[in-house]
C-alpha positions in Angstrom: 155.4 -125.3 226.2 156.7 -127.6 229.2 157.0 -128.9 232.2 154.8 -132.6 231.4 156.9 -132.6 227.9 159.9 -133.0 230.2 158.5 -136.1 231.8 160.8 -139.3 231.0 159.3 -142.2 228.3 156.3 -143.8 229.2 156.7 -147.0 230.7 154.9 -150.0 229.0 151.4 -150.3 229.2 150.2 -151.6 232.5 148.8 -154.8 232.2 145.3 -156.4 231.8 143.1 -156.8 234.4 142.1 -159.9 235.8 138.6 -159.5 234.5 137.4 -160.3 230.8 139.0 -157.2 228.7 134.7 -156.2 227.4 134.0 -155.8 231.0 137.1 -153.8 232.2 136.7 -151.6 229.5 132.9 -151.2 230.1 133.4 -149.9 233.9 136.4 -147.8 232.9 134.6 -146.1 230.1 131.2 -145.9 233.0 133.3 -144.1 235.2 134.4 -141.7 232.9 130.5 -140.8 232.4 130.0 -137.9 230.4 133.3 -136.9 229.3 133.6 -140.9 227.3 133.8 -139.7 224.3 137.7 -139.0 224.2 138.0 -142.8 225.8 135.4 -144.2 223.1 137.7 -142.5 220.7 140.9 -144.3 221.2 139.1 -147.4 221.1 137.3 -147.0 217.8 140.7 -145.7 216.3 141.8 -149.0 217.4 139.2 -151.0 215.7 139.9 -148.9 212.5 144.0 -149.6 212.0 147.1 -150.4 214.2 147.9 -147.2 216.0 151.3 -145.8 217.9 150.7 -144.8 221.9 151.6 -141.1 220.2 149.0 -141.1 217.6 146.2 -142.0 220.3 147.1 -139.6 222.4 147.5 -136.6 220.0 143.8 -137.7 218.4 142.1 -138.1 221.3 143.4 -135.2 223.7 144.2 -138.1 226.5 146.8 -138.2 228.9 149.1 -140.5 228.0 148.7 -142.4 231.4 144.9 -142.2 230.6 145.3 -143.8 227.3 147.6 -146.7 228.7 145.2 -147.3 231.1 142.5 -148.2 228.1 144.7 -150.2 226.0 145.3 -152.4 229.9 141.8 -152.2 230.2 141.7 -154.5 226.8 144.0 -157.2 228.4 144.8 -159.6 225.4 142.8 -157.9 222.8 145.6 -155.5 222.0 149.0 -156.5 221.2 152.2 -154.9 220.2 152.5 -154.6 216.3 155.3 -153.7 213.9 156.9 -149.9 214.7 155.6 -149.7 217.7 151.7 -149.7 217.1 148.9 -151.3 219.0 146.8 -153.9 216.7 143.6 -154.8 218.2 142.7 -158.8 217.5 140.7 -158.9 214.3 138.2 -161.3 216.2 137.4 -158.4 218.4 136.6 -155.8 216.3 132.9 -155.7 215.9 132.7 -156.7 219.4 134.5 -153.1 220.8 132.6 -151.3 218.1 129.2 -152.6 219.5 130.1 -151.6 223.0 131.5 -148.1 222.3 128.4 -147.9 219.3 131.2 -146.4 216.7 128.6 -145.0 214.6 127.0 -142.7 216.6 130.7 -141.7 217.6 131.9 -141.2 214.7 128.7 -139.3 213.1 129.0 -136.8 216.4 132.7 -135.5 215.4 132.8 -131.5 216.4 133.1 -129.1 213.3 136.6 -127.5 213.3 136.0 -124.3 211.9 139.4 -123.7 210.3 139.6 -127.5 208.7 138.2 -125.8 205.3 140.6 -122.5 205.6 143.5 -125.0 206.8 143.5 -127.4 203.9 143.2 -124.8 201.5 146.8 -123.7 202.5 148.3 -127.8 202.4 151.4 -126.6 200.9 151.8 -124.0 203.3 151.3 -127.0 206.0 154.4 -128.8 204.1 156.5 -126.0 204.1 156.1 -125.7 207.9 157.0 -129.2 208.3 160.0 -129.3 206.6 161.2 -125.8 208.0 160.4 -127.8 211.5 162.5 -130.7 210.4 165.5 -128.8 210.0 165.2 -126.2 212.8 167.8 -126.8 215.3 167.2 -129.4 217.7 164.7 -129.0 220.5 166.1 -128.0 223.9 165.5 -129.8 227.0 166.5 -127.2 229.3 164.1 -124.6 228.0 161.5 -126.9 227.8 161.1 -127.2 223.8 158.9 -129.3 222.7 157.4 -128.7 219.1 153.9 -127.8 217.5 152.8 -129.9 214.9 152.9 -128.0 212.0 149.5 -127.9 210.7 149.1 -126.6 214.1 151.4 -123.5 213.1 149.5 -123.0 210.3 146.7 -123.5 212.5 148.0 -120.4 214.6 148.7 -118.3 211.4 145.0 -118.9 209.8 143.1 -118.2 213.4 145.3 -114.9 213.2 144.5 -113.9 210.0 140.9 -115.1 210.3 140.6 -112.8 214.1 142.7 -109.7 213.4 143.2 -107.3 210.6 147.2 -108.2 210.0 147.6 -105.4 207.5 150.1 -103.6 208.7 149.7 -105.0 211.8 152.4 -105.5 214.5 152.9 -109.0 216.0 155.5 -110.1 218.7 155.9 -113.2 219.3 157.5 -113.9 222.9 160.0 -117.0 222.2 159.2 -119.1 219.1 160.7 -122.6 218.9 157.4 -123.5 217.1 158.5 -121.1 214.3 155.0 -119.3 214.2 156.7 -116.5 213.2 157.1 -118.1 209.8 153.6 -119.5 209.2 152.3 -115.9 210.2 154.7 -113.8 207.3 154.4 -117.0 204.7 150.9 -116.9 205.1 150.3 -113.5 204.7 152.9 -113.5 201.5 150.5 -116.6 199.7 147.3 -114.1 200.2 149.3 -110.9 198.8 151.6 -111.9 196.4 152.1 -108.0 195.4 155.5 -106.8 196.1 153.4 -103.6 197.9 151.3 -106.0 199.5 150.5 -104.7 203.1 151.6 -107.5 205.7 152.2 -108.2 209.2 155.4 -106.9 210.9 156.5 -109.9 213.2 159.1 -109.6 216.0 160.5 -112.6 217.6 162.6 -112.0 221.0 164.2 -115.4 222.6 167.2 -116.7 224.2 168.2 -119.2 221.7 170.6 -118.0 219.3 170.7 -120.8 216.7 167.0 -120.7 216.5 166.7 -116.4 215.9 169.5 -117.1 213.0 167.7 -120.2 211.5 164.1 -117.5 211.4 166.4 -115.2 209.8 168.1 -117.5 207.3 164.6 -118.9 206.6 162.5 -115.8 206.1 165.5 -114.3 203.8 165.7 -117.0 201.8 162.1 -117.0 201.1 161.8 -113.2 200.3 160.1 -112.2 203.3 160.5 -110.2 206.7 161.2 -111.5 210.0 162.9 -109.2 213.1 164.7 -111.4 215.5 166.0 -110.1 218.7 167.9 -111.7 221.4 166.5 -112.0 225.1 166.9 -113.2 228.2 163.0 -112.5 229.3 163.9 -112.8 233.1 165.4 -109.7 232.7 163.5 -108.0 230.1 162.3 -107.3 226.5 165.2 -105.4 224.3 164.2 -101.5 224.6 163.1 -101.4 221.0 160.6 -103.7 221.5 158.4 -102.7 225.0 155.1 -100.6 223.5 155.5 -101.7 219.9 153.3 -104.3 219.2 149.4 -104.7 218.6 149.7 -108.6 219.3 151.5 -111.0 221.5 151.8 -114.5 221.0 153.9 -117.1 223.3 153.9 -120.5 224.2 155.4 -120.3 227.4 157.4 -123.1 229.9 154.2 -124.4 231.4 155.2 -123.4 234.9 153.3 -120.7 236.9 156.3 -118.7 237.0 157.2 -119.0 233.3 153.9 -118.4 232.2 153.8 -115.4 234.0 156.7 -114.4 233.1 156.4 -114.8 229.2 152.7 -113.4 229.2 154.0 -110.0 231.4 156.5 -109.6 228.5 154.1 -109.8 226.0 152.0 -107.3 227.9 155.2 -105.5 228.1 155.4 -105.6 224.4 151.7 -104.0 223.3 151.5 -100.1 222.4 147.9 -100.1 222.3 146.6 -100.9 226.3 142.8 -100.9 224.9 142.9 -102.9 222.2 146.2 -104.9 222.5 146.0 -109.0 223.3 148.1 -111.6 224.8 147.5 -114.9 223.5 149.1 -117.9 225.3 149.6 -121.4 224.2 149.0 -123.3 227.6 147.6 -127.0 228.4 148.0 -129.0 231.8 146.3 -132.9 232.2 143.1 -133.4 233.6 144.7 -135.8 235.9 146.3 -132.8 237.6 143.9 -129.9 237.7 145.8 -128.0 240.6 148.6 -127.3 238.1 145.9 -125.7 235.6 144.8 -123.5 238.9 148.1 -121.9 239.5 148.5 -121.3 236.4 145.5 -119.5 235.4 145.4 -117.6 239.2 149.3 -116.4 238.2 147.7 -115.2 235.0 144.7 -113.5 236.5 147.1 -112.0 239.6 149.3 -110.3 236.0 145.7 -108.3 235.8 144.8 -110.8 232.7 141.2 -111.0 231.6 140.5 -114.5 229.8 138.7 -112.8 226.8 138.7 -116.4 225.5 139.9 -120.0 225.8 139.7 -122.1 222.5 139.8 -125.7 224.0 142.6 -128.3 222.3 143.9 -125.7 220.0 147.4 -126.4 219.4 148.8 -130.0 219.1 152.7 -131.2 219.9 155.0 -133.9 218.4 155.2 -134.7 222.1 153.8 -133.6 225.4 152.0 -136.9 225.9 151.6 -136.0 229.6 149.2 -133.4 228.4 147.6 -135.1 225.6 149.7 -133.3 223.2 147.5 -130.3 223.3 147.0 -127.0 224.6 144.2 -124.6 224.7 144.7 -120.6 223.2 144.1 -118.8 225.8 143.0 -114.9 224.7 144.3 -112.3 227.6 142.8 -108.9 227.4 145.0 -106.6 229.8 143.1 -104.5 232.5 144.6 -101.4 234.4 145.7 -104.1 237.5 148.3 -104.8 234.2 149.8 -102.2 233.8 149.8 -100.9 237.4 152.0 -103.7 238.1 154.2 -103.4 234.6 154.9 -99.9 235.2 156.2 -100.4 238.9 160.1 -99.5 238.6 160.8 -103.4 240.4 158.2 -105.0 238.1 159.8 -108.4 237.7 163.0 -108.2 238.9 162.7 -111.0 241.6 162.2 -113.6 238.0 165.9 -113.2 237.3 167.0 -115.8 239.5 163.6 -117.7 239.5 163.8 -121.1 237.9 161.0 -120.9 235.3 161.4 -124.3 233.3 161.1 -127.8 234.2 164.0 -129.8 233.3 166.0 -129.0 236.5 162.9 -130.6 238.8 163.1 -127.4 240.8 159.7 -125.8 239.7 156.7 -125.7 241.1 155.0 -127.5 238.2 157.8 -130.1 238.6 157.0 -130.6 241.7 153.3 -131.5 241.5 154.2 -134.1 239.0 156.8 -135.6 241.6 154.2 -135.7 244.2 150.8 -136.8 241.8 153.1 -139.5 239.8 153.2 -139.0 235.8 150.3 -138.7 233.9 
């Protein structure tokens, strides 16, 4: 994931308006008609306990520059609390909750469907985030920013819940997020049985330290993980193009890297009927033209949108896209592999800058241009 993770801190919250807080709030939340709810949201998390600028925007899905503009739009009704959290004034409480009517809010949350299957695994969740903890550090310049990791698990249960994984063949196309993990721990907790049948996962990327932490970590906790080193501007390793039945990435969040990362996992599929690409992608809804090139630069790969699951994945970071990405579910087409099997397929990436930290990008670029969001 990228690009808007890049973005430098968040400046301070702007300040109040000059009008009275109730009625700033009350046109920002009219204007945002009938997408509110998200807005509503941060507000009635307010009026339940003190809450950090990251917490607000993971829950509610918000831009972070959306989410600062709420907490300005409640002037001297919010102030800055121990450990960095935002504590609305207790005299205001019942006040915000009348004007955003919490109960109807909060009796209208969506059903996640995987909540039940998801907290049935909690100490699969805990394993995750302790693996995460002690991964090696994120890196800037190749736009890491990590999932959450009930959100791995997340990935591992909609897997397991969507495909038949026995004996199934799953690449995963860089994985800082260590979903390669959840996927093989997961499937060893449902099979216990030293013959058990399981997943065979495959995890290509450029960083070194990470592919010999996944190894270290999957040995050590008896089960199988296939790392492989690659520089995906110049290719997948030979061992791995036509062997999978599933690719997963969560790409740099430029047009170019996440058409780069989703041609290798195309790449990487044996079966050209029945094969899927499934992408980790997410872009604010303050900039929309970013979301457009990136889904045309999918669609001009030959890439069918078989599905988008809205919000899916959540980020210890990413602020500037609400912390959250959709899954995106690419069925190949024969446009695909007419362009993959071209001889020069791809060789113009190798000196394409497809991550944001170096401001060159195209994504980087709209966020110069459209300020930070």
């Amino acid at each position: 994931m990228t690009d808007p993770r890049t973005l430098p801190p968040a400046a301070d919250p702007p300040a109040g308006p000059t009008s009275a807080p109730g009625e700033s709030l009350a046109t920002l939340l009219h204007g945002y008609r009938v997408h509110a709810r998200a807005p509503r949201g941060v507000v009635a998390a307010l009026t339940e306990r003190p809450r950090t600028l990251r917490a607000l925007v993971q829950d509610s899905g918000l831009p972070r520059r959306s989410v600062e503009e709420i907490l300005g739009a409640l002037g001297d009704d919010v102030r800055t609390g121990t450990g960095g959290t935002f504590v609305l004034r207790p005299g205001a409480v019942d006040r915000y909750r009348t004007m955003i009517d919490y109960d109807e809010l909060r009796a209208g949350i969506p059903l996640d469907s995987l909540a039940a299957a998801i907290g049935r695994h909690a100490n699969l969740v805990t394993t995750m985030h302790e693996l995460i903890a002690s991964a090696p550090r994120p890196r800037a310049e190749l736009d890491h920013v990590p999932a959450t990791a009930a959100t791995v698990v997340r990935r591992a249960v909609w897997l397991a819940s969507h495909y038949d994984l026995r004996d199934a063949r799953l690449l995963c196309v860089g994985d800082h997020d260590l979903t390669s993990l959840a996927v093989v721990l997961l499937a060893a907790a449902a099979a216990p049985d030293p013959a058990r049948r399981e997943p065979a996962v495959t995890v290509v990327d450029i960083d070194e330290d990470l592919l010999e932490f996944l190894d270290r970590s999957a040995r050590s906790r008896g089960v199988r993980l296939r790392c492989l080193y690659a520089d995906l501007r110049f290719g997948l390793p030979p061992s791995v193009a036509g062997s999978a039945d599933l690719a997963f990435t969560d790409p740099p969040y430029t047009p170019q890297g996440v058409s780069l990362f989703a041609a290798r996992g195309a790449q990487g599929l044996a079966d050209r009927e029945r094969g899927r690409v499934l992408v980790a992608y997410g872009y604010s809804e303050r900039v929309p033209t970013l979301g457009w090139k990136v889904q045309r630069a999918l669609l001009d790969q030959g890439l069918v949108f078989e599905a988008i699951w809205p919000a899916f994945h959540t980020y210890e970071g990413a602020e500037a896209v609400g912390a959250r990405a959709d899954m995106y579910v690419c069925q190949p087409t024969p446009a695909t592999w007419k362009q993959l099997d071209r001889p020069a397929a791809f060789n113009e990436t190798a000196t394409t800058e497809i991550y944001t930290f170096y401001g060159s990008s195209a994504a980087s670029d709209v966020y110069k241009r459209q300020g930070p969001t």
